[in-house]
N, C-alpha and C positions, 0 to 999 in steps of 0.2 A: 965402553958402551957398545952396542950393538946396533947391527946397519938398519934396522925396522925403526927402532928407538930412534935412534940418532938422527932417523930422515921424519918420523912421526917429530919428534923435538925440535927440528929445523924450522918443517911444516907449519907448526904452533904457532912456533916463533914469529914466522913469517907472517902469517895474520892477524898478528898480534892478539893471540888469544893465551891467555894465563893458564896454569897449570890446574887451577884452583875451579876455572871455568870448565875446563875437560874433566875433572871428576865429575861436577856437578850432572853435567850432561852423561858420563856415565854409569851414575849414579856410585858413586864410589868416594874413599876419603882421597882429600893432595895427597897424601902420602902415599900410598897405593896406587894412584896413578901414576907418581912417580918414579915408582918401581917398574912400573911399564914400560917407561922409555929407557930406564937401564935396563933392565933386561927382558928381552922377547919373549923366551920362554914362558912368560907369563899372561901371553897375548892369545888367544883363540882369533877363531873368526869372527864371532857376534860384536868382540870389541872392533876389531881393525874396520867392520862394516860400520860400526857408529862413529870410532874414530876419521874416518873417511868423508862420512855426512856432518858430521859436526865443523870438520874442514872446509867442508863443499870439495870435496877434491873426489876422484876416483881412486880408488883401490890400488889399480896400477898405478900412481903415482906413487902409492905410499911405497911400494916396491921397488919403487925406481926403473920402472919403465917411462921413456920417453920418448913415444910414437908421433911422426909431423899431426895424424889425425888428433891425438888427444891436444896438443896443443892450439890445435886451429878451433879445435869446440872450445877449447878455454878462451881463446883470445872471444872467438864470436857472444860464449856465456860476458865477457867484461863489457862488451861494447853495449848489450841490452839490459846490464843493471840498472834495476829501476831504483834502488836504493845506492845511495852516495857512499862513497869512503867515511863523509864525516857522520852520515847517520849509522853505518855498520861500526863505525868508532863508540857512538854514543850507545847503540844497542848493547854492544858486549860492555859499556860500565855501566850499564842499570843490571844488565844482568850479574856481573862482579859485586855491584850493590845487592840485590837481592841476595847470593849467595852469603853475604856477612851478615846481610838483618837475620836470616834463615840462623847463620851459627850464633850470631848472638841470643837470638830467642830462645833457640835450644839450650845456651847456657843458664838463661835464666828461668824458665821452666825447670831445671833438671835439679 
């Protein structure tokens, strides 16, 4: 695996955001995303800038840069979430629900 992938894959992880959801959001299939995090090569800038936002993270993060500044806007971005852990939980499964009714309908349309 490669260090973009492997820190975007981490990143994911970390938020607990699905594979299946970061296609969605970049308009692309799991699979193809997936190939993202294994290999870079694959990655432009227009993704890594969506992958970033779809994160909520900076760019330089996804790099592995870790400057006291970027950490201190993170910690101040945590402290003024207006939305909770448990509702950014329940956001990302209505949206992993929509992404299944979405493939399911497509199957049965097709």
């Amino acid at each position: 695996m490669n260090n973009i992938g492997s820190r975007i894959k981490k990143l994911r992880e970390e938020k607990g955001i699905t594979q299946d959801l970061m296609a969605y959001e970049l308009n692309m299939t799991q699979s193809n995303y997936g190939r993202l995090e294994k290999d870079d090569r694959r990655l432009n800038v227009p993704k890594i800038e969506k992958i970033a936002d779809v994160l909520n993270l900076s760019i330089s993060i996804i790099f592995g840069e870790k400057s006291d500044s970027i950490q201190e806007t993170n910690k101040a971005l945590r402290k003024n979430e207006i939305i909770t852990q448990q509702d950014n939980e329940h956001i990302i499964s209505l949206k992993e629900e929509i992404i299944f009714l979405r493939k399911f309908l497509e199957k049965i349309v097709s």
